[in-house]
C-alpha positions in Angstrom: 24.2 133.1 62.8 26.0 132.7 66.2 25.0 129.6 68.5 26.1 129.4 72.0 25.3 126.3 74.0 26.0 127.0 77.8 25.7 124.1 81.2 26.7 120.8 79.1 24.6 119.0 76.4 21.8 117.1 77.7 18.3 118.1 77.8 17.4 120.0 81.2 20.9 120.9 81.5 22.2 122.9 78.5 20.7 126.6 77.4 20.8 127.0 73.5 21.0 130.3 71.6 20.7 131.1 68.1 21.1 134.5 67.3 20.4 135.6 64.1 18.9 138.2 61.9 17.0 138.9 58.2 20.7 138.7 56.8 21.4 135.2 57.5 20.7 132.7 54.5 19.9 130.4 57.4 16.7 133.0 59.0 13.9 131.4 58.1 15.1 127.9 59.3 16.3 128.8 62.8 12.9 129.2 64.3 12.2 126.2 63.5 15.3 124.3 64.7 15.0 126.3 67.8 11.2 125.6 68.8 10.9 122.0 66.5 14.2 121.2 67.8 15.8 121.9 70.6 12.9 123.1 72.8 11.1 119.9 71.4 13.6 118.0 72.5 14.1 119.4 76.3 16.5 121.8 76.1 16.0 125.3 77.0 16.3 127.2 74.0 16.1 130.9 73.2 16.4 132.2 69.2 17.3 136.1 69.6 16.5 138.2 66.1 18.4 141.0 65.8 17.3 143.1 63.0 20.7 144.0 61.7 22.7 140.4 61.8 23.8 138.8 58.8 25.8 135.3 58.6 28.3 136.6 61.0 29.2 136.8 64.7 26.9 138.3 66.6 27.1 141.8 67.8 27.6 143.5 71.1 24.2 144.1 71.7 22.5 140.3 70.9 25.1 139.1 73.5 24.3 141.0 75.9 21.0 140.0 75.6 21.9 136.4 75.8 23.8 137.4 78.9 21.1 139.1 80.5 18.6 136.4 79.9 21.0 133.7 81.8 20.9 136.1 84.6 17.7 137.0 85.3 15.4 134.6 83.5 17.1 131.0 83.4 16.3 128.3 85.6 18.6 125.4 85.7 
């Protein structure tokens, strides 16, 4: 599992990440911390599943995808 947290560390003002996949001992928790946790709590939160992550760093590809959804899709 990677986790990025980008603009500070309030709610409002920070974007969380979790990107993870079916290799990660941690999968079948994150959606839950995500959407029961930080979304719930006012952050903007975004769990990306990429179907060939294990507990590692995150690809390439999933980061880009983070990237790309900061760009075009968040709203401070």
């Amino acid at each position: 599992m990677a986790a990025l947290i980008l603009k500070g560390l309030s709610p409002g003002a920070a974007l969380v990440f979790l990107i993870t996949g079916p290799g990660d001992f941690r999968y079948g928790h994150l959606p839950d911390i995500c959407d029961g946790g930080f979304a719930k709590d006012g952050f903007q939160a975004k769990l990306i599943d990429d179907p060939w992550m294990a507990h590692e760093t995150c690809g390439p590809a999933a980061l880009c995808q983070a990237l790309d959804f900061i760009e075009q899709g968040w709203t401070p």
